[in-house]
C-alpha positions in Angstrom: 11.6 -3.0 6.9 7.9 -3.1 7.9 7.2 -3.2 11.1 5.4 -6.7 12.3 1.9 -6.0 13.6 0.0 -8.5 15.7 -2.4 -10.6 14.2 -5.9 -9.1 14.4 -8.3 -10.7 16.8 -10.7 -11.4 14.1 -8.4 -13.3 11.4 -9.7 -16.3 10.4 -8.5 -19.5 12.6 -6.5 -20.7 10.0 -5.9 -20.1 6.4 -8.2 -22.4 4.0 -6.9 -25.5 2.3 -6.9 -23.9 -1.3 -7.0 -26.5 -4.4 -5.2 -26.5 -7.3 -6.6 -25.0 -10.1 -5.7 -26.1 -13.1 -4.5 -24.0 -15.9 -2.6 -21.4 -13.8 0.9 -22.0 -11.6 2.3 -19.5 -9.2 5.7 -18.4 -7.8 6.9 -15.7 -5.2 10.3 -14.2 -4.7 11.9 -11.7 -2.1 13.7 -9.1 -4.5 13.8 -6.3 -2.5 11.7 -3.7 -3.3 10.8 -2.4 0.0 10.6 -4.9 2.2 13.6 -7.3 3.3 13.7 -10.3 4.6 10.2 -11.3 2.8 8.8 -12.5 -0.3 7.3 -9.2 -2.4 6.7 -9.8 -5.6 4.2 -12.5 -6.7 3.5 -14.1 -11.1 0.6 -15.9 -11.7 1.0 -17.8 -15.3 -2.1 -18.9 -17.1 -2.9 -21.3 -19.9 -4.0 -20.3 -23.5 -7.6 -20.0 -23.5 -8.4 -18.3 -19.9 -11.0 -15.8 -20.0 -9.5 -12.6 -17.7 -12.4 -9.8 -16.4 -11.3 -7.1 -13.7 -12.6 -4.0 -11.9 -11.0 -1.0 -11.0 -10.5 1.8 -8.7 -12.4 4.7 -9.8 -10.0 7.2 -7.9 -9.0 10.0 -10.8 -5.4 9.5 -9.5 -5.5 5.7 -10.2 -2.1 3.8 -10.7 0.1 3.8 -13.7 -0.6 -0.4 -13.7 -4.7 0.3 -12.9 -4.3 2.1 -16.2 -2.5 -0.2 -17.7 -4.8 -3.8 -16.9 -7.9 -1.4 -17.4 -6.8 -0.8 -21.3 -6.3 -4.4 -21.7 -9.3 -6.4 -19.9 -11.6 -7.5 -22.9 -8.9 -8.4 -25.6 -8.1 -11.4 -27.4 -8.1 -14.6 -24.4 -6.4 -17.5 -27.2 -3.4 -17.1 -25.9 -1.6 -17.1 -22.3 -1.8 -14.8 -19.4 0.1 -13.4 -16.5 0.0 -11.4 -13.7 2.7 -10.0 -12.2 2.3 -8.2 -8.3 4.5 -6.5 -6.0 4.6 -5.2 -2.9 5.7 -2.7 -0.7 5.7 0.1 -3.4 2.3 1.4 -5.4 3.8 2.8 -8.6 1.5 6.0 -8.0 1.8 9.2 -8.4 4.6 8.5 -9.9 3.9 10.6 -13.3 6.0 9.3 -16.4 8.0 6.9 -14.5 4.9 5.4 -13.6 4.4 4.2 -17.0 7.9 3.5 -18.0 8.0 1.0 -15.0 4.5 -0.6 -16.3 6.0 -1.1 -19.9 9.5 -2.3 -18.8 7.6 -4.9 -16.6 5.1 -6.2 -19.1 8.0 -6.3 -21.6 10.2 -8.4 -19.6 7.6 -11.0 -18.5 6.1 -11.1 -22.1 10.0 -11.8 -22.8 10.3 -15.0 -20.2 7.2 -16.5 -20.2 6.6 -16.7 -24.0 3.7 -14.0 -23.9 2.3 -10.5 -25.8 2.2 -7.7 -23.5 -1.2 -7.0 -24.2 -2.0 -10.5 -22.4 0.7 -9.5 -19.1 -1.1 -7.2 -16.1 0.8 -5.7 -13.0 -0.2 -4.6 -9.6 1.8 -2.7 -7.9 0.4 -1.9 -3.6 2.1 0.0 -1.2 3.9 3.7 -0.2 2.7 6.3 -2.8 4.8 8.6 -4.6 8.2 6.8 -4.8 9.6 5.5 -8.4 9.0 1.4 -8.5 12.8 0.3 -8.1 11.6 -2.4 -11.6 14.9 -3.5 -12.5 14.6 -5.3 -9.0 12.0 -7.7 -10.1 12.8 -7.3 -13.5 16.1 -9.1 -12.3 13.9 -11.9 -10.4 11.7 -12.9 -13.7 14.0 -15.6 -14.9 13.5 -17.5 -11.2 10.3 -16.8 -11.0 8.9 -18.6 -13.9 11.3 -21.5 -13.5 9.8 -22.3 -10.3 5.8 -21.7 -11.0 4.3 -24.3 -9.7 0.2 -25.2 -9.2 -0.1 -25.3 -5.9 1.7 -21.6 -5.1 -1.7 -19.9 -4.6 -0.9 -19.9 -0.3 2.5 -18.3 -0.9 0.9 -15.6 -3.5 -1.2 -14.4 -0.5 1.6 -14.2 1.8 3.7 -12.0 -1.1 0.8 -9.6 -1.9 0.3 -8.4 1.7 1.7 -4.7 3.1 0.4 -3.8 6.7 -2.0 -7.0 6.6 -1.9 -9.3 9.7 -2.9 -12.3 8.3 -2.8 -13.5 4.5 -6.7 -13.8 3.0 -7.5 -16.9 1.0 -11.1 -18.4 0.4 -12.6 -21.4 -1.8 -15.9 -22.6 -2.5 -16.3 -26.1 -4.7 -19.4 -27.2 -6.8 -20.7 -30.0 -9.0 -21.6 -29.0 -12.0 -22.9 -32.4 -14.6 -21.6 -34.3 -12.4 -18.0 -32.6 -12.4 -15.9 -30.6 -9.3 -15.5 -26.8 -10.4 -13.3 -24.9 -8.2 -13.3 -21.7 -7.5 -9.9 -20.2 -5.2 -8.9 -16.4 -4.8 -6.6 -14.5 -2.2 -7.1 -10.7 -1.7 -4.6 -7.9 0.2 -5.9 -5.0 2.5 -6.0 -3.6 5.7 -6.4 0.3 5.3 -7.1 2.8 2.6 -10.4 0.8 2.5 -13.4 1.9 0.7 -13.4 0.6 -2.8 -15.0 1.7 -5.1 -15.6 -0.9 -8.1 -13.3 -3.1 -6.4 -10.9 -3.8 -3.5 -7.1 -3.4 -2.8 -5.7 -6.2 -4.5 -7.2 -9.5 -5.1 -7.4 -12.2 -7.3 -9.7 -15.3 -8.0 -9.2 -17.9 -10.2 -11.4 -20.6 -11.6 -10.9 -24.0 -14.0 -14.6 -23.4 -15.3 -15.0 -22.6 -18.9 -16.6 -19.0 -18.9 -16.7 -16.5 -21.7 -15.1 -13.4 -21.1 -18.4 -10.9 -21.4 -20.1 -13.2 -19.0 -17.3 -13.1 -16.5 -16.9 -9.6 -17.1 -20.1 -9.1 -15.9 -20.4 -11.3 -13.1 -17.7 -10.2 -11.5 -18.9 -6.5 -11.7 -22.3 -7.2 -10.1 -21.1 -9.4 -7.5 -18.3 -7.2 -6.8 -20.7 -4.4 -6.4 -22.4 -6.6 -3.4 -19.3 -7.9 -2.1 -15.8 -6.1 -1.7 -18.0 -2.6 -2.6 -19.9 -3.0 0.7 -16.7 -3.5 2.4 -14.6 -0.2 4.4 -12.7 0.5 7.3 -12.2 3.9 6.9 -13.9 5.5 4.0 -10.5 6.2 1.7 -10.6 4.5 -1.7 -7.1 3.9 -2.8 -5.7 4.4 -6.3 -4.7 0.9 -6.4 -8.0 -1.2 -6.4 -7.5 -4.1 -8.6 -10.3 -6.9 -8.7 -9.0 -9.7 -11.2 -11.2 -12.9 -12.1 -9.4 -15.4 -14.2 -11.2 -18.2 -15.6 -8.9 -21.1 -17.2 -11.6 -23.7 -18.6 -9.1 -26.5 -17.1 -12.1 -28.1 -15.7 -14.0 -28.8 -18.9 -16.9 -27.4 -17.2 -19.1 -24.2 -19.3 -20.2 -22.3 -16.3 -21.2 -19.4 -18.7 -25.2 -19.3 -17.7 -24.6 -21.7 -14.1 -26.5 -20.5 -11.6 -24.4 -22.8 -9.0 -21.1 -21.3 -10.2 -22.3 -17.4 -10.0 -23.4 -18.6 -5.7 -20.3 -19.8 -5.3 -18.5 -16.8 -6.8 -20.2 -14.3 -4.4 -19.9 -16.5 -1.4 -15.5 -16.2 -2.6 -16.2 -12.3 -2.9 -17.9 -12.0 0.0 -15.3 -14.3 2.0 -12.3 -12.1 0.8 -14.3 -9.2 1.0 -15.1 -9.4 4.9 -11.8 -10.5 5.7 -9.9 -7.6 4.5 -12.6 -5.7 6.8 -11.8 -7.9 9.8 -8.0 -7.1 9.1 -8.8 -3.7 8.9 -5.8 -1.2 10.6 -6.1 -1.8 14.5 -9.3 -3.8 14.6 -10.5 -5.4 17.6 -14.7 -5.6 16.2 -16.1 -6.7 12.9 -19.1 -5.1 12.3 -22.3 -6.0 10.3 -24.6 -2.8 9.2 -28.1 -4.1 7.8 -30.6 -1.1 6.7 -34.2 -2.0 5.9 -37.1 0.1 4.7 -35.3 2.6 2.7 -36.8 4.5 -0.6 -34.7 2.3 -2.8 -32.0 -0.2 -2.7 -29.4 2.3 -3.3 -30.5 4.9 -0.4 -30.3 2.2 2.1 -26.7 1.6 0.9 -26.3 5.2 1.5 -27.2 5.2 5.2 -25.5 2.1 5.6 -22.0 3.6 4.6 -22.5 6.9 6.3 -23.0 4.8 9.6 -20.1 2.3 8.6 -17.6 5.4 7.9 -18.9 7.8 10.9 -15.3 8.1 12.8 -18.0 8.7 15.7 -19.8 5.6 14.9 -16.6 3.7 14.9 -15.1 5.1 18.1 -18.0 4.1 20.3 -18.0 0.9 19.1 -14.1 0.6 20.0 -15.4 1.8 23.3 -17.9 -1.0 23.8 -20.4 2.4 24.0 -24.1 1.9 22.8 -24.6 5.4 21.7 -27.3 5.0 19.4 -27.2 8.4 19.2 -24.4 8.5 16.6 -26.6 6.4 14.6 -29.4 8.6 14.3 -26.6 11.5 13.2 -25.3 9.2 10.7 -28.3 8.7 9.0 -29.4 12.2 9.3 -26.2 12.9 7.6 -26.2 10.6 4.7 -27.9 12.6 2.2 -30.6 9.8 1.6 -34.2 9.9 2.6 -35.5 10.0 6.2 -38.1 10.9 9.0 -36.8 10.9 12.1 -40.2 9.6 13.3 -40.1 6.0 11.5 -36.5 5.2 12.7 -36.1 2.1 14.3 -32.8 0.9 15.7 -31.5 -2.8 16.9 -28.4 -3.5 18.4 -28.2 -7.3 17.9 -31.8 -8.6 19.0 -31.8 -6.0 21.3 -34.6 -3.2 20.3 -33.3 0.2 21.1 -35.7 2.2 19.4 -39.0 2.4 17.3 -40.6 4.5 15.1 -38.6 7.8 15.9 -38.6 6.9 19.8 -36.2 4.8 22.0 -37.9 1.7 23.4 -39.5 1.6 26.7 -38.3 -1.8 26.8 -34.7 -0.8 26.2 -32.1 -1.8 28.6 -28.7 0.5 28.7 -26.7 -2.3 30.5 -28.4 -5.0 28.2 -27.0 -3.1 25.2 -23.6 -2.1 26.6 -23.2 -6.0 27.5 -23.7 -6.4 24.2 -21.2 -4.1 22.8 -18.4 -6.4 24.4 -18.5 -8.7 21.7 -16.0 -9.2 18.9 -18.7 -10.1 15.9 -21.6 -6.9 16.0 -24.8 -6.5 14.1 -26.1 -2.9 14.2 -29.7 -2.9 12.2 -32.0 0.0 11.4 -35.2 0.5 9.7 -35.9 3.8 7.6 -39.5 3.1 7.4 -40.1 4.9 4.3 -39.7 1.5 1.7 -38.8 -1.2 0.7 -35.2 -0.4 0.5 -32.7 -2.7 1.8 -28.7 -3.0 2.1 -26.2 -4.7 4.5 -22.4 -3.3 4.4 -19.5 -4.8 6.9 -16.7 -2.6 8.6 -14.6 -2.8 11.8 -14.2 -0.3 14.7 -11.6 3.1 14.7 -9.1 2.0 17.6 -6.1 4.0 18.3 -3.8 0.7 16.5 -5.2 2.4 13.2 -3.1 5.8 14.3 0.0 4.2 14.7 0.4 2.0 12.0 -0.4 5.2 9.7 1.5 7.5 11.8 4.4 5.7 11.1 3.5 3.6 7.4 6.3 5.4 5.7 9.1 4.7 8.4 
C-alpha cells in the first residue's frame, strides 16, 4: 500500500466543478493491482464519431501501452472509443509480457463495450519493471462498463493518481454561434517530470465537433507550450501519455475556432502547472521567464537548464537568493550568451544588469522575497529577440523520501 503523503502547499483550493461532456461516460474501480484500499483502474467510453489525437513520450524505453495508442492515433474515428488506465503499475520494461498484457486488455474491453481494438487505448503509470497483474482488471471490465456514468470525470482523476497529493482537474467554457462548448481534462504526476511531447498521464475531453488532423495538431503545438514547459526534476518517464478526445456532442465545428484553440491551452496550461505545483516534496512553484535570447528555442534552453539545476532548485527550497546559480545555469545550457548583457530579476526586484549586479540591489529585499510560495525568476540574454517562460517547483528533501522509498 502506498504510503499517504500530505497534500502539497500549492494544490489548488479545491478541485473545479467539471461539466459533463457529452458523448463520453466514466467509471473507476479498486481491483487490486497495487494499491488496496483505493480505486486504480479508470474506462473512459466514447460515442461513435469522436475524433481522438495524442502525444507521446519520446523516451526509447517507452511503455508497451505508449506503443500501443501511438500505432493507433489517426485511424478510422466512425466508430466508438475507450480508454482504459491503471494505476500503481507502468507495464514497462516489461519485454514480451508488456505486450501480451496490452493485447489481452484491448481484447477484453473491445469484448464488453461492443468496440474493435484498434479503437481501445491503455495507460498503464506506476513502479517499472514488474509484469501488469491484467487478469485483475480484466476481471473488473464487466462492472466497470455497467456503471459508466457522465458525470465520472472527478472520480477518474482520483483513480489515475500514484504519489500525487491532490487529484488535477481543469475546465474552460466558450460560446461558440451562440452555443456553450466545454472543454474538461484531468492529468496525473508528481515526479519523473520532464516530458517530452507530453506529460505523465492526462486526458481532455471536449463535445466540439473537431476533425481529427486538426486536433491532432493542436494538441501537439499547444502541448509543446504547455505540459512541455513543465518539470520538477528533469527525468522524462516512459509513460507520457497526452490524449485529446473530441466527441462532437455539442453540435459545435470548432475545427478552424480561434476561441476553442484559447481555451484549450488555458486547460493545458492549467493541468500542466498543477502537476508542477504537486511536484515530489514541493513547498515553491516557480515561474522561469527568459527574454532576449537568439531565438525562441534558445531561450527555452536557458530556461530549462535554470528550471532543472538541482543547485537552482535547492536554494530556492532554502529561501537563498543566490543569483549566482543562475548565471551558472545559463552558462551551462549550451545556448547563446555573453556574460556582459545578462540581466537578472527576482520578482520586481532587479538583481543585476548587463553582466553586473545592481547597485540598487538589496540582499535582504531579495531574501524577503524568496519566502514566498508563488516565485518569478526572470532573465534577459540580451543578444535577441528570443523569448520563453517554463514553470517548476523547488528540490526539498520530501522529494528524497518519497523516491527512497517509492517501491516499498
Amino acid at each position: 500500500m502506498a504510503k499517504a503523503l500530505p497534500v502539497s502547499p500549492l494544490a489548488p483550493a479545491q478541485f473545479p466543478d467539471l461539466p459533463v461532456i457529452g458523448g463520453v461516460r466514466f467509471a473507476t474501480v479498486a481491483a487490486g493491482v497495487r494499491y488496496s484500499g483505493r480505486t486504480d483502474v479508470m474506462l473512459a467510453l466514447l460515442d461513435p464519431g469522436t475524433s481522438v489525437a495524442g502525444v507521446f513520450t519520446r523516451s526509447a524505453t517507452r511503455s508497451a501501452p505508449v506503443l500501443d495508442c501511438q500505432a493507433k492515433i489517426g485511424g478510422d474515428s466512425s466508430g466508438g472509443a475507450a480508454i482504459l488506465v491503471n494505476s500503481g503499475n507502468a507495464n514497462a520494461f516489461t519485454g514480451q509480457r508488456g505486450q501480451m498484457s496490452v493485447t489481452e486488455l484491448t481484447r477484453a474491453v473491445a469484448e464488453v463495450a461492443g468496440l474493435p481494438e484498434s479503437r481501445v487505448f491503455t495507460a498503464s503509470t506506476g513502479v517499472i519493471g514488474e509484469p501488469l497483474p491484467h487478469e485483475k482488471i480484466i476481471a473488473k471490465l464487466e462492472d466497470l462498463t455497467a456503471s459508466a456514468e457522465a458525470g465520472g470525470m472527478t472520480a477518474a482523476a482520483k483513480a489515475i493518481m500514484t504519489t500525487d497529493t491532490f487529484p488535477k482537474g481543469a475546465v474552460r467554457q466558450v460560446e461558440i454561434d451562440g452555443k456553450t462548448v466545454s472543454i474538461a481534462g484531468i492529468a496525473k504526476g508528481s515526479g519523473m517530470i520532464a516530458p517530452d511531447m507530453a506529460t505523465m498521464l492526462s486526458y481532455v475531453f471536449t463535445d466540439a465537433r473537431v476533425e481529427q488532423a486538426t486536433l491532432q495538431r493542436l494538441l501537439a503545438a499547444h502541448a509543446d507550450t504547455t505540459f512541455n514547459c513543465v518539470t520538477v526534476d528533469s527525468d522524462t518517464s516512459t509513460s507520457d501519455s497526452l490524449m485529446l478526445c473530441a466527441t462532437g456532442a455539442s453540435g459545435v465545428d470548432a475545427t478552424s475556432d480561434a476561441t476553442f484553440e484559447s481555451a484549450l491551452h488555458e486547460v493545458l496550461l492549467d493541468l500542466a502547472q498543477q502537476v508542477a505545483r504537486d511536484g515530489e516534496g514541493a513547498s515553491k512553484f516557480v515561474e522561469i521567464r527568459v527574454t532576449g535570447a537568439t531565438s525562441d528555442a534558445d531561450a527555452k534552453t536557458h530556461a530549462m537548464a535554470i528550471a532543472n539545476s538541482p543547485l537552482v532548485k535547492t536554494a530556492i527550497a532554502g529561501e537563498d537568493p543566490n543569483w549566482g546559480r543562475i548565471v551558472m545555469a545559463i552558462g551551462k545550457s549550451g545556448a547563446p550568451a555573453d556574460r556582459d548583457l545578462l540581466g537578472i530579476r527576482f520578482g520586481d526586484i532587479l538583481v543585476a544588469e548587463k553582466g553586473w549586479v545592481s547597485p540598487d540591489y538589496s540582499e535582504a529585499e531579495a531574501a524577503a522575497y524568496m519566502k514566498g510560495q508563488e516565485l518569478v525568476i526572470e532573465v534577459e540574454i540580451g543578444l535577441g529577440q528570443g523569448k520563453a517562460t517554463v514553470w517548476t517547483c523547488d528540490l526539498t528533501h520530501g522529494y528524497i523520501d518519497i523516491n527512497a522509498d517509492y517501491r516499498s
